[in-house]
C-alpha positions in Angstrom: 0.0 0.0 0.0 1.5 3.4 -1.3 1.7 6.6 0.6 0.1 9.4 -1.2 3.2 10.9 -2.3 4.3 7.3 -3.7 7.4 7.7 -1.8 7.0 5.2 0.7 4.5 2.2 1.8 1.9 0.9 4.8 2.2 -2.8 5.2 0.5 -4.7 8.3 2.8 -5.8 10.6 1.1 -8.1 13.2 -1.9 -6.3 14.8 -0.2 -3.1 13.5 1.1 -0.9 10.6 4.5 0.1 9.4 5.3 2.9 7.2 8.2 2.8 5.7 9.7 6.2 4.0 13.3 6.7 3.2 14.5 3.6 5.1 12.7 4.9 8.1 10.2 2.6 9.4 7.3 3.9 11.8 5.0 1.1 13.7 1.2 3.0 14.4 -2.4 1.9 14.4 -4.8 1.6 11.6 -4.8 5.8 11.3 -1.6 5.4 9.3 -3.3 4.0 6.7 -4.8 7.8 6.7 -1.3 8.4 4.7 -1.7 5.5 1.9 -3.0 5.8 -1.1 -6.6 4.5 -1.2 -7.7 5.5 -5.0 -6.5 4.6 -8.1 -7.6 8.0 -10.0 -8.1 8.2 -13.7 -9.0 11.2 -16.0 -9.4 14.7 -15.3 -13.4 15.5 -16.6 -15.6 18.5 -16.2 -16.0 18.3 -12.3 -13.2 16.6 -10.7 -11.3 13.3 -11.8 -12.6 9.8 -12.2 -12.2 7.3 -9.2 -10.7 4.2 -11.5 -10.5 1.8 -8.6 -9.9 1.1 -4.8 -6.7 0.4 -3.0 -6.2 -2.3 -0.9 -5.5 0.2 1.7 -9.1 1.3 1.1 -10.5 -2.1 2.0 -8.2 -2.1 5.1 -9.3 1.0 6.2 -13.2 0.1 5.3 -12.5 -3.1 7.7 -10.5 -0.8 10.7 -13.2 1.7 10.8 -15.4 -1.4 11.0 -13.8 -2.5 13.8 -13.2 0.3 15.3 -15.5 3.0 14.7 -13.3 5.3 17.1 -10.9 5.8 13.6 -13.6 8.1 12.0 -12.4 10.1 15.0 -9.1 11.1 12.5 -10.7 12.0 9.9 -11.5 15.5 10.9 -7.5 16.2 10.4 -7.6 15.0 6.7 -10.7 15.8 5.1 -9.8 15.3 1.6 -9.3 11.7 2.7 -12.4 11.6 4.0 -13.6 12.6 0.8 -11.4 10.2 -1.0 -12.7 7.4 1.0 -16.6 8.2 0.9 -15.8 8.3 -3.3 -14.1 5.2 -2.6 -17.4 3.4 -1.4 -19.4 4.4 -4.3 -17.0 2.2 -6.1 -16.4 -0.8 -3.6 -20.7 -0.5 -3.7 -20.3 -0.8 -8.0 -21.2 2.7 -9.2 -20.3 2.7 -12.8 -19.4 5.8 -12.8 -17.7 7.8 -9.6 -15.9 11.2 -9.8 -14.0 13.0 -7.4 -13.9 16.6 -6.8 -11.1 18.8 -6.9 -10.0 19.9 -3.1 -10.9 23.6 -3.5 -13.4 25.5 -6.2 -15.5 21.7 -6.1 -18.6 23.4 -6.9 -20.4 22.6 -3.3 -19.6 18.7 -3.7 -17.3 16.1 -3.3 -18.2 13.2 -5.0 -20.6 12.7 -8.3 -21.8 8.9 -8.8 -23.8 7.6 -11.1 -26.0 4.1 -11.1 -28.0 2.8 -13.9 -29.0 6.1 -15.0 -29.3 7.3 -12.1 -26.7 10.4 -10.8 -26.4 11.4 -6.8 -23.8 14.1 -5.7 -22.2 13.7 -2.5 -21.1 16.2 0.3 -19.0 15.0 2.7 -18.0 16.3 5.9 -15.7 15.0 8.5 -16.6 16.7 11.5 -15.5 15.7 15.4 -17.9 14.5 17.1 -19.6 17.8 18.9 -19.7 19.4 15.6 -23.0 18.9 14.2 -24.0 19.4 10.3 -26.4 21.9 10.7 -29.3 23.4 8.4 -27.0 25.7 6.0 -25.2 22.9 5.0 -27.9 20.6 3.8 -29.8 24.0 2.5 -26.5 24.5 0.4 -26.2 20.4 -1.0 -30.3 20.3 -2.1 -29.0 23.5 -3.9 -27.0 21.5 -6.6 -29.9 20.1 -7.9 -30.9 23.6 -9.0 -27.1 24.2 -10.2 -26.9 20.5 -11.9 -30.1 19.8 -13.4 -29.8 15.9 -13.8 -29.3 15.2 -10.5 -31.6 12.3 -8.9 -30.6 13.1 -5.4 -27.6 15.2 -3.0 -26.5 13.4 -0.1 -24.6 14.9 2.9 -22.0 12.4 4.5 -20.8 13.1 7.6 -18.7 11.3 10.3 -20.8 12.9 13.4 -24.6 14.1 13.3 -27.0 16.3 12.2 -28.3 19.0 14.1 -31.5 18.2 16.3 -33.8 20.2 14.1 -32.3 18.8 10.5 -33.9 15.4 10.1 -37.2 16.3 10.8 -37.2 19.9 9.1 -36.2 18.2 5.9 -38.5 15.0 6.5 -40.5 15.5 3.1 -37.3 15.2 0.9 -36.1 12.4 2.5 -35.3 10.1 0.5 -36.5 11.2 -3.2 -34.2 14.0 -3.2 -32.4 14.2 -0.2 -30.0 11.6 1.6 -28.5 12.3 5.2 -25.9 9.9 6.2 -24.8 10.5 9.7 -21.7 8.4 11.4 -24.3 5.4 12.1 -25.6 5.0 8.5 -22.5 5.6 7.1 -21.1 2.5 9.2 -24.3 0.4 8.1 -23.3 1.5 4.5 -19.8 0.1 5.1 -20.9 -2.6 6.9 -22.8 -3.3 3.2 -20.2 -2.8 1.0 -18.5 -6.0 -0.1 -14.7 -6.5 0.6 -12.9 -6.4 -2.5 -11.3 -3.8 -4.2 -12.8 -2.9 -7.9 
């Protein structure tokens, strides 16, 4: 498993993980895999760059954060690779399609997927845990389907909660045009996902 600047690797090492950079080897948890490479990336298109394939540090990650749900705790630190890894299980789930959005100017998304005809766009947000995803942000994702006009439905991913008000306030949306994945149903969509990289 590469390190995203391809410059080193993440191997398991018994219950652990070694990085190894520069014939300097470093023995951590499964948050080091937060440093490997866990998309194979394709073409640049229109709104961001295809998501060819997953790693099989994705998978290993996907199981660790299984295991331990504690691990979405990191992502808050790297939220590009929370991004990268919520792209990455529209893949692993067989999306035909799956594009990732550039880091900055992403047009109020981060991931675009698309499933027999069907097209989603996906916000993602790693938040800590006492930072709920509150009403502007789910005002600002149902937006996209005035700015994109063939989207089926936005989603807003997130690795806490939704503020107390948020679920019931947009009740009548849910689920034709309107997903909200908190940290539970985004383990139960994990949990779902099959193993193997694609």
């Amino acid at each position: 498993m590469w390190t995203d600047d391809g410059l080193g690797y993440v191997a398991r090492r018994g219950g652990r993980y070694a990085a190894v950079h520069d014939r300097v080897t470093i023995i951590r948890g499964a948050d080091i895999l937060l440093h490997a490479q866990i998309l194979c990336l394709g073409g640049r298109v229109d709104r961001g760059q295809i998501v060819s394939a997953t790693t099989p540090a994705w998978v290993a990650l996907r199981k660790e954060v299984l295991d331990d749900p504690s691990l979405l705790e990191y992502f808050p630190r790297w939220p590009r690779k929370f991004e990268e890894f919520v792209a990455g299980g529209y893949r692993a789930s067989n999306w035909s399609d799956v594009i990732l959005s550039p880091q900055s100017h992403d047009g109020g998304f981060d991931v675009a997927a698309w499933k027999r005809g069907r097209q989603i766009l996906d916000e993602a947000k790693a938040y800590k845990l006492s930072l709920l995803v509150n009403h502007q942000i789910v005002r600002a994702a149902l937006g996209l389907k005035k700015v994109y006009k063939n989207v089926d439905q936005v989603r807003v991913t997130t690795t806490s909660s939704f503020a107390p008000r948020v679920l019931p306030d947009f009740a009548r949306l849910i689920p034709d045009d309107l997903a909200l994945r908190d940290r539970r149903q985004l383990l139960r969509w994990l949990r779902s996902i099959g193993s193997r990289s694609t």
